[in-house]
N, C-alpha and C positions, 0 to 999 in steps of 0.2 A: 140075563135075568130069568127067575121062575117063576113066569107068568102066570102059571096055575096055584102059584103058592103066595105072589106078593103083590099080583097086579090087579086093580078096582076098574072103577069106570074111566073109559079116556074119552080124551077131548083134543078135538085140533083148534089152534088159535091163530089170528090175523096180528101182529103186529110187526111194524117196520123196525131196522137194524138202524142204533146199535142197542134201540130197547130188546129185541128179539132176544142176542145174546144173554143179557141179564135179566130176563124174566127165566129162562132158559136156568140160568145158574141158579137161582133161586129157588124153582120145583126142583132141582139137585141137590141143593142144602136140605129141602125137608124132604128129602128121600124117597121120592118121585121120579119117573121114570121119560125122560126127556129130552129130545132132539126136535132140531131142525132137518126138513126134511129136503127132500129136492127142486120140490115149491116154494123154497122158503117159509112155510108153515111150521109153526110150533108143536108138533106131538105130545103130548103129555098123557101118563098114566100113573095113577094116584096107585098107594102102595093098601092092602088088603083092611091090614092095620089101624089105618088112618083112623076107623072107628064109625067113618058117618060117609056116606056117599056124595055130598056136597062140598069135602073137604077143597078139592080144587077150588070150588067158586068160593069159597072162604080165601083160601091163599091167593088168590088171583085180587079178589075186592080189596083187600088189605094191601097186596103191594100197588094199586092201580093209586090206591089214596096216598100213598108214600111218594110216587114216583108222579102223580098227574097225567099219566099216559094212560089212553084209552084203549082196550083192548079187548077185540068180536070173536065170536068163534068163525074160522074158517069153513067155506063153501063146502068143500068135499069133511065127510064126518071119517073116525079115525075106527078102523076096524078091529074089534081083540083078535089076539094072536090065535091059532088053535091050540088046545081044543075047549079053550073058555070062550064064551060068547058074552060080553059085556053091556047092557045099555049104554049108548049115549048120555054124558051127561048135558044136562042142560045149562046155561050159562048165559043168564038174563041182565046182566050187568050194563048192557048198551040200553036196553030198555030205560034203565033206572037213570041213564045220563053219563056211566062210567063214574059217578060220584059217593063211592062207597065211604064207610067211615073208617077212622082207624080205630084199633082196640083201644076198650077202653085202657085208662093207665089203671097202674094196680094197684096203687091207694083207692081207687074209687071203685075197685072190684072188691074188696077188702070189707070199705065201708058197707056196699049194696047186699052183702053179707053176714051183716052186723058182728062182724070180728075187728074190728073197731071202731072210734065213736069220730065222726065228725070234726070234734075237737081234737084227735087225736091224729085225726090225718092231718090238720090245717098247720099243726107244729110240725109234724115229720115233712111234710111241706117247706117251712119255714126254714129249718135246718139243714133239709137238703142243698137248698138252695145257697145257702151261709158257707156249708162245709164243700158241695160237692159230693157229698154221698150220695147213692141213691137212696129213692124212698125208702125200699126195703129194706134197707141194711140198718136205715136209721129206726125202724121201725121193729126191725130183732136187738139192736142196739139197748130198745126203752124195755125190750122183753114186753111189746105190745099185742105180737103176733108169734106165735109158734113156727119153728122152721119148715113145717109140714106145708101148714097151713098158706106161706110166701108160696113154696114151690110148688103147690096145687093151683095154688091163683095166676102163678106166672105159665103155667100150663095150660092155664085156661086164656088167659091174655092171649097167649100167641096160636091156640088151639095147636098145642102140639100133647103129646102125651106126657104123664107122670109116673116116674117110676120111683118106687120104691125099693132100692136098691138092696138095703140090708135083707127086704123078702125074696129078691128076683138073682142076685148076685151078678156076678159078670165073667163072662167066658175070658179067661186071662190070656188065651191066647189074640183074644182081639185088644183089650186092654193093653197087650204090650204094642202092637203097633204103635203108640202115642209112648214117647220116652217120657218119666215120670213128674221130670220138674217141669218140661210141658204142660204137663197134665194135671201138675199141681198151680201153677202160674193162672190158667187157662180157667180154675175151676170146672173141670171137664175129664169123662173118662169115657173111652169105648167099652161097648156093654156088650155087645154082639151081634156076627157075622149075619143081616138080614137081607136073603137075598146077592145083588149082588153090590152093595153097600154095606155100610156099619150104621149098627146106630148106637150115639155117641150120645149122653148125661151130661147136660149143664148146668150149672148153678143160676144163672143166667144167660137164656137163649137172647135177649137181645142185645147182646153184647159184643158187637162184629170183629174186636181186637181176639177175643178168646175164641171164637169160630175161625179168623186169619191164622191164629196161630196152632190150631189145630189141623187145618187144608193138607198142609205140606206132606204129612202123616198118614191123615186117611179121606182119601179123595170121595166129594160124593154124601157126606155123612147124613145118617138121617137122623133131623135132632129131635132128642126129648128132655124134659127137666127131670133134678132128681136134689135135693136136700146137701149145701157144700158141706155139712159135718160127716155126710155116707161118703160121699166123693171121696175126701180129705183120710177119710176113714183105708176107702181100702187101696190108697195108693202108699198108705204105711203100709199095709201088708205087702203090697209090693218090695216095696224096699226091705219087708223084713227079710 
């Protein structure tokens, strides 16, 4: 990895195995820099990008609330590589009880945005629940919300970034990594080579089937969201 070019503040973490492993996999899902060391210690270093220095204690609180496992930073602190010198990040999550919240859902990021009304979540609510769709789908369904609009909010849901693809394009030589009815299945496409990762466009980042089926492919990936009509979009070009 290009530590001078992709790596933020680190953090070493106390948790026991076999949470360690999968807390472990998960700062690798979102394109984090992350091993277990000879301590048994969790290493972690947050990628440049991320946008905000607390991005760790974000992903860390979120998956603590998911999983119910508590998790401290480690005694010894984790030093940047040279020739970056990185702060410590700090990581107050034991303080507060390890009782973080999980994000909110995204009807109710939607609503708190006034991009739709109350009544309008409590139906897409309703129908979800009836049909099985998710919220949002029922909710571009009624053409209540714009497609932008879903995949800024579901970026923001999971604090991962948004891309707009049709502006930002994608390196096709990463993009072919993923064969394309995977990739069309998956609602998902690699964007490009970041570091030494990919980072890979979902229509839906919370969606563990379409993350499982993309693993195989590109090991590692760092996710962001991005609109399934761009997605859809340029893997016809693919095929063209």
């Amino acid at each position: 990895m290009e530590h001078d070019q992709t790596v933020g503040p680190n953090v070493r973490l106390s948790v026991e195995a076999p949470h360690r492993e999968a807390l472990r996999d998960y700062f690798l899902r979102l394109g984090c820099d992350a091993h277990v060391d000879a301590a048994g210690a969790l290493d972690v270093a947050q990628p440049r990008d991320a946008g905000e220095e607390d991005a760790i204690g974000r992903f860390l609180e979120r998956w603590m609330a998911a999983n119910g496992v508590a998790v401290g930073p480690a005694a010894a602190p984790v030093a940047e590589p040279a020739p970056v010198a990185a702060a410590p990040l700090a990581i107050s999550l034991l303080a507060r009880g390890g009782n973080g919240s999980p994000p909110l859902r995204v009807g109710d990021l939607l609503a708190s945005k006034g991009l739709i009304t109350q009544e309008q979540l409590a139906q897409a609510l309703q129908e979800s629940r009836a049909t099985g769709e998710l919220v949002g789908q029922v909710l571009l369904r009624k053409r209540w919300v714009f497609e932008d609009e879903l995949a800024r909010t579901l970026a923001q849901q999971w604090s991962l970034p948004y891309l707009n693809l049709m502006a930002v394009g994608v390196d096709w030589g990463a993009a072919r990594l993923l064969p394309a009815d995977v990739g069309r299945e998956a609602a998902a496409i690699p964007v490009r080579f970041q570091g030494s990762s990919v980072l890979v466009a979902f229509a839906d980042p919370s969606d563990d089937a379409a993350i499982a089926a993309v693993a195989p492919y590109v090991q590692s990936p760092a996710l962001a969201v991005a609109e399934l009509t761009h997605i859809e979009m340029l893997w016809r070009r693919v095929a063209a």
